[in-house]
C-alpha positions as CSV (number, residue, x, y, z in Angstrom):
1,X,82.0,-10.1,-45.6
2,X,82.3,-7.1,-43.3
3,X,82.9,-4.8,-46.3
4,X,79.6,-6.5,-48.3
5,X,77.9,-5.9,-45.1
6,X,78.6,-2.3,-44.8
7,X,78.0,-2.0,-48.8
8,X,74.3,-3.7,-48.3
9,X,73.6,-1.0,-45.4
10,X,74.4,1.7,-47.5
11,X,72.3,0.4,-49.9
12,X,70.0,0.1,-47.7
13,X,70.2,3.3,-45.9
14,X,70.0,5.1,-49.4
15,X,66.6,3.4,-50.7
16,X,65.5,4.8,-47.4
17,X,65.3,8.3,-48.0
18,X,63.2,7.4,-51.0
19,X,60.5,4.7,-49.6
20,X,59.8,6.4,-46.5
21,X,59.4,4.2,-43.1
22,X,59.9,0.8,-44.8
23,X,62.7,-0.4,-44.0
24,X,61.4,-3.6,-42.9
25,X,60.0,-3.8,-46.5
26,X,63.4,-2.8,-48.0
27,X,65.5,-5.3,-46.6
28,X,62.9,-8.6,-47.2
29,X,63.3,-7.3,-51.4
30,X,66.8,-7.0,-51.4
31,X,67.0,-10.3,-49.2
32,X,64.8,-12.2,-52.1
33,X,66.9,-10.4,-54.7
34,X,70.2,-11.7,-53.1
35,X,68.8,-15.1,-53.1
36,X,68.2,-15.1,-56.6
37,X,64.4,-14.6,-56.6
38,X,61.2,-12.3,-57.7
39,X,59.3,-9.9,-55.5
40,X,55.6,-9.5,-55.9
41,X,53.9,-6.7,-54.0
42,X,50.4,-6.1,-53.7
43,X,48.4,-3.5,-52.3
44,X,46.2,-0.7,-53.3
45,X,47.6,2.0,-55.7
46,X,49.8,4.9,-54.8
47,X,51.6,2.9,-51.7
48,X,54.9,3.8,-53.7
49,X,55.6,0.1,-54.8
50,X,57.0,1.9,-58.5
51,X,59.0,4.4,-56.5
52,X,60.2,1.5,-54.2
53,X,61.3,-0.8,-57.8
54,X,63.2,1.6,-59.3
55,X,64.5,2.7,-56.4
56,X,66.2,-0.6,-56.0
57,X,67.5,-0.9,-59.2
58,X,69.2,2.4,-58.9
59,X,71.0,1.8,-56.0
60,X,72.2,-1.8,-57.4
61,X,73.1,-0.7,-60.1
62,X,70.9,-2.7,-62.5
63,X,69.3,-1.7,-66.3
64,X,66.0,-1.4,-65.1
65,X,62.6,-1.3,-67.8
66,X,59.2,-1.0,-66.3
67,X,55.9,-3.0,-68.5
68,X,52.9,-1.6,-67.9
69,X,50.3,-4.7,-68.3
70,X,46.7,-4.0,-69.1
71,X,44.4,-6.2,-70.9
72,X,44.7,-5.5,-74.6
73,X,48.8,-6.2,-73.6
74,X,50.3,-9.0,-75.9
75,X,53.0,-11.4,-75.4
76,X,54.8,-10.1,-77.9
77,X,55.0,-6.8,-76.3
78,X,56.5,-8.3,-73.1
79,X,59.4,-11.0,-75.0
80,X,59.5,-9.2,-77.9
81,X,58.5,-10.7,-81.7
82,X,60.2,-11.9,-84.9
83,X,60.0,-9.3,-87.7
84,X,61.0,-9.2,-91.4
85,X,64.0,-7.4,-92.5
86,X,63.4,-5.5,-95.8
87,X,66.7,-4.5,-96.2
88,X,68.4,-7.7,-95.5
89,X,65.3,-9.8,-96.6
90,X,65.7,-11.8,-93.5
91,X,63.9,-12.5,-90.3
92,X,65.3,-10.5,-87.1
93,X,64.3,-10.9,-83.3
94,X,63.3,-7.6,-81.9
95,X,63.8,-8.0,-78.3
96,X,60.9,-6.6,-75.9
97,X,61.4,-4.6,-73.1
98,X,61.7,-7.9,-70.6
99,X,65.2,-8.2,-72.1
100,X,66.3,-5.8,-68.8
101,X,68.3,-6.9,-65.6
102,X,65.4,-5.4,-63.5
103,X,61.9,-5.3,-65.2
104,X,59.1,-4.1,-63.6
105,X,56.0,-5.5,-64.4
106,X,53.4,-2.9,-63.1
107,X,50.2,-4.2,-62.4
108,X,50.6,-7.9,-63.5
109,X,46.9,-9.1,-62.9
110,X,45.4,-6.1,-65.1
111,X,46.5,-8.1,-67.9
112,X,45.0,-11.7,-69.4
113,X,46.3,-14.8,-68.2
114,X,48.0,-15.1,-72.0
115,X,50.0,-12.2,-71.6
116,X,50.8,-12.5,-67.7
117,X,52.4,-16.4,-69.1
118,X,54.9,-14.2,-71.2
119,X,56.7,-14.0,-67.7
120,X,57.1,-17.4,-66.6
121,X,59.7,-19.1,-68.6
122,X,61.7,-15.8,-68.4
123,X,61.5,-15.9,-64.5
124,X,62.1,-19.9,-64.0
125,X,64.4,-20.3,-66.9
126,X,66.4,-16.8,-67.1
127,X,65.4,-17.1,-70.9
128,X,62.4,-16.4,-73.5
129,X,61.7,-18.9,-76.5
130,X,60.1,-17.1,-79.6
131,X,59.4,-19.0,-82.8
132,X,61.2,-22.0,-81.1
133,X,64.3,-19.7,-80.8
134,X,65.6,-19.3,-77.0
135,X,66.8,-16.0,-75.9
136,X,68.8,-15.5,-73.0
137,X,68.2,-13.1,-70.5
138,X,70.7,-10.5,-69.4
139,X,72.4,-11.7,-65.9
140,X,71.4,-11.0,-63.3
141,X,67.9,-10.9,-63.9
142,X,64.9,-10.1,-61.6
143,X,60.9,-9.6,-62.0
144,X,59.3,-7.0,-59.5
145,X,55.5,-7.1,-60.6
146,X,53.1,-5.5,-58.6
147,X,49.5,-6.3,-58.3
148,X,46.3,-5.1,-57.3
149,X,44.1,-6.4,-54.6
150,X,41.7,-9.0,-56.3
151,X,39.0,-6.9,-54.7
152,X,39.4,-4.1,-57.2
153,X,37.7,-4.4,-60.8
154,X,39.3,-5.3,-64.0
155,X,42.1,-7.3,-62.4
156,X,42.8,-11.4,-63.5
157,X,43.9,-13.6,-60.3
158,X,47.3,-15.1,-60.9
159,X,47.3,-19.0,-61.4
160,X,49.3,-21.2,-58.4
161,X,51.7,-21.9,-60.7
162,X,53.0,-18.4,-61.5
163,X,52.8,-17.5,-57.9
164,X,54.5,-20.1,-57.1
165,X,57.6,-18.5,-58.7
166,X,57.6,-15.4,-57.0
167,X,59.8,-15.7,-53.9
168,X,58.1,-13.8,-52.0
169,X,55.2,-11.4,-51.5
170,X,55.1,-8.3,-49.9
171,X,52.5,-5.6,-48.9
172,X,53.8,-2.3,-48.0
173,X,50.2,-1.0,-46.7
174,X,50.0,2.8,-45.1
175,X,52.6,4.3,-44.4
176,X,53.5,5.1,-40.2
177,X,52.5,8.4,-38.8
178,X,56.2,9.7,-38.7
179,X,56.6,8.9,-42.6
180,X,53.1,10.3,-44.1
181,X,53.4,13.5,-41.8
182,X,56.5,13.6,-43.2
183,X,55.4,13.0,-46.9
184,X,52.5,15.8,-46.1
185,X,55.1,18.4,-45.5
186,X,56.8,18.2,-49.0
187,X,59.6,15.7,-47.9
188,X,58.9,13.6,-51.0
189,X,60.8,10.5,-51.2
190,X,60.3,9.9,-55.3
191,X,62.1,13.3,-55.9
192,X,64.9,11.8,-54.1
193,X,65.4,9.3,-57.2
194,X,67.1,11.6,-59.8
195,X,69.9,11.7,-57.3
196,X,70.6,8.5,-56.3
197,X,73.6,6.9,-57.2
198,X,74.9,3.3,-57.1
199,X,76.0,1.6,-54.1
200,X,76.3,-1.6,-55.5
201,X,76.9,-3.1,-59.1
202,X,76.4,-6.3,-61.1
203,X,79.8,-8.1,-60.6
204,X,79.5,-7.2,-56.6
205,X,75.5,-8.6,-56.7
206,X,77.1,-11.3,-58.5
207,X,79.3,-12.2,-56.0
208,X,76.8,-11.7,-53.0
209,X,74.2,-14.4,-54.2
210,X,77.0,-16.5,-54.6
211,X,78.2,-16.1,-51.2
212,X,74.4,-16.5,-50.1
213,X,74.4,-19.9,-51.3
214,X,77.2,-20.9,-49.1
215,X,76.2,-20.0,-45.9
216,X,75.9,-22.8,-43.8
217,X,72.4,-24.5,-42.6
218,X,72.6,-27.5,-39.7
219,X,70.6,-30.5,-40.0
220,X,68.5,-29.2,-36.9
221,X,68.1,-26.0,-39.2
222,X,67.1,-27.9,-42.0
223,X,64.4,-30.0,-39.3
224,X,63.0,-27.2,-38.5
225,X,62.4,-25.6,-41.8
226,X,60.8,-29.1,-42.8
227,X,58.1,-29.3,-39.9
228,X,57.4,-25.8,-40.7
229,X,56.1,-27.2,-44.4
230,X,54.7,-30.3,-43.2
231,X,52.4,-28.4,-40.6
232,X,51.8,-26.2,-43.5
233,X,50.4,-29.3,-45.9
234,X,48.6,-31.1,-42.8
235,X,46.6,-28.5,-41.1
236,X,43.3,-29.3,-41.2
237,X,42.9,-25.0,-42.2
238,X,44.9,-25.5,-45.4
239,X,43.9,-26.7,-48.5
240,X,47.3,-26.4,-50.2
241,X,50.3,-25.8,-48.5
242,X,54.2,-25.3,-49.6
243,X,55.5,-27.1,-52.6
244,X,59.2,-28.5,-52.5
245,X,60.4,-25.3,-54.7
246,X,58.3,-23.2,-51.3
247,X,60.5,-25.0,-49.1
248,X,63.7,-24.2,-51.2
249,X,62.7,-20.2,-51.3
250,X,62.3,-20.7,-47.7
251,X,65.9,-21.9,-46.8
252,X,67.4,-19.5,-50.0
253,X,65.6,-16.1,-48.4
254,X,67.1,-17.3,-45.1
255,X,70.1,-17.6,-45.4
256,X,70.0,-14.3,-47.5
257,X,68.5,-12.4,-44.3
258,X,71.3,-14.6,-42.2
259,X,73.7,-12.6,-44.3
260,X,72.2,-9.2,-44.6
261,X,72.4,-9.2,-40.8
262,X,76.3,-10.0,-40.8
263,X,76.1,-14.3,-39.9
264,X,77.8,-17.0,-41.9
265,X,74.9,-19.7,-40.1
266,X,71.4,-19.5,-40.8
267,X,69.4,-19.2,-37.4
268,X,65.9,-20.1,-36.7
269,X,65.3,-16.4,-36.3
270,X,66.2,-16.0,-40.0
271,X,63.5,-18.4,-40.7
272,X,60.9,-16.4,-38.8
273,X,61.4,-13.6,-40.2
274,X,61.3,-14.5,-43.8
275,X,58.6,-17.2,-43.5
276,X,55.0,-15.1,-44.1
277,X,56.7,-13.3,-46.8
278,X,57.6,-16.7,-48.7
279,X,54.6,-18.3,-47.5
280,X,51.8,-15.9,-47.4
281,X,51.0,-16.3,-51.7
282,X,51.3,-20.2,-51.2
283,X,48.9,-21.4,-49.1
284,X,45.5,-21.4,-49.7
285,X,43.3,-21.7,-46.6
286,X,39.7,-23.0,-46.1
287,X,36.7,-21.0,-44.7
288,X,38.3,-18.1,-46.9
289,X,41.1,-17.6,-44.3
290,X,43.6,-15.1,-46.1
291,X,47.2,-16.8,-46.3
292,X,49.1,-13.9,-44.6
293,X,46.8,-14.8,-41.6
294,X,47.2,-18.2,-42.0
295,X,51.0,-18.0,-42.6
296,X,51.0,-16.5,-39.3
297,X,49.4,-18.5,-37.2
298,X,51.4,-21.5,-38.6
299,X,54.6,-19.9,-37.5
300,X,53.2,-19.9,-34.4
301,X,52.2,-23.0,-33.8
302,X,55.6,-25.2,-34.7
303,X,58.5,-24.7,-32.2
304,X,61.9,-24.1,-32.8
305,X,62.9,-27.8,-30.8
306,X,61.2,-30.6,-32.1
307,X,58.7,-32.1,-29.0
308,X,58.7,-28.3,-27.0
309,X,55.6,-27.0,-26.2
């Protein structure tokens, strides 16, 4: 593990000369990525959350395709479409450009609920179904989509249930003072992309996420975790909280953060610091309260020891 450990830093080390003064940001996407889960980041544009995607499929090692989703975008254009053969006088499959190990779905909620559906068998089921065909997917395979805030025009919200299957959400906001003076002086991360090279590949990712899943959680872990949820589907400022497959990403992006940080046991501290990220999309709040917030104050209010103050 101590060798995976060092690869991962490198990794890490190398996506940060690109995304500049997110490093807190980098490790949360490769920890949902090592659990076997999507990313969605929203935030206004030019926050480098492009720059930050194929950034991370560069250093991993991963075919990457980026889909740019507007409104006239059809589902055929994301999974790809059946089309006649002249020459053999037969049907053929053209794949679309979702058939990647990384895809990039760049500015998701631009495009109508129809299209933005293309996405969801292909990130629950690893797998596409056109003209009652199923496709697989190549392995691994992960969905970064980005968004933009709901406050801006032309943009379709996201239903529950395709939120729902993005393991977490992240928000990169402005960058600190040290990173955008730096970025002001010409030291431009995104030209730093040509160059980067592969830390990791396909058969080492492989082998990570299955080492993820065997890290061990103890049952006053797992109590924890599960008031965490409860509190999240009883307090009186929620009107939805976490669904069972919520609580799952929540103990999956845990122990993946146990790992990243070197430990074969999940701690309550991994829990923390994944738990807004895997949260914050989920819950819907009443009296408009946003779910990051809310997320939050949740975390706060459920101790580590059942029956502590």
């Amino acid at each position: 593990m101590d060798t995976n450990r060092q690869t991962i830093h490198q990794a890490m080390q190398a996506l940060n000369t690109v995304v500049l003064g997110k490093e807190r940001h980098i490790q949360l996407a490769l920890c949902a990525i090592f659990a076997g889960g999507h990313v969605l980041m929203e935030d206004l544009p030019g926050m480098g959350k492009t720059t930050m995607a194929q950034a991370i499929a560069k250093v991993l090692g991963l075919h990457y395709q980026r889909i740019q989703f507007t409104s006239d975008l059809l589902p055929s254009d994301v999974v790809g479409a059946t089309i006649f053969d002249p020459s053999q006088q037969t049907f053929r499959f053209h794949k679309g450009p979702v058939f990647s190990q990384m895809v990039l779905a760049d500015e998701l909620n631009r495009a109508t609920p129809k299209s933005q559906s293309a996405l969801l068998e292909a990130m629950e089921e690893g797998q596409v179904t056109v003209d009652g065909q199923s496709q697989p997917l190549p392995q691994p395979f992960f969905v970064m989509a980005t968004q933009n805030p709901q406050s801006q025009t032309g943009t379709f919200p996201l239903p529950e249930s395709q939120l729902d299957r993005f393991l977490m959400r992240l928000s990169l906001g402005y960058p600190n003072p040290e990173a955008e003076q730096a970025l002001l002086m010409g030291d431009q991360g995104r030209a730093r992309l040509a160059t980067l090279q592969p830390v990791l590949n396909t058969e080492l990712l492989s082998f990570i996420q299955q080492e993820v899943v065997t890290l061990t959680t103890s049952p006053a872990l797992i109590q924890y975790v599960h008031r965490l949820v409860q509190h999240t589907r009883q307090h009186e400022d929620v009107q939805l909280g976490l669904s069972p497959r919520g609580a799952i990403a929540l103990v999956q992006a845990a122990k993946a953060w146990a790992y990243i940080e070197g430990r074969l046991q999940v701690l309550p501290e991994d829990v923390q610091s994944v738990f807004v990220p895997i949260a914050s999309h989920r819950l819907i709040g009443r009296h408009e309260k946003q779910g990051d917030v809310l997320a939050r104050q949740l975390l706060a209010q459920v101790p580590v020891v059942a029956g502590a103050s």
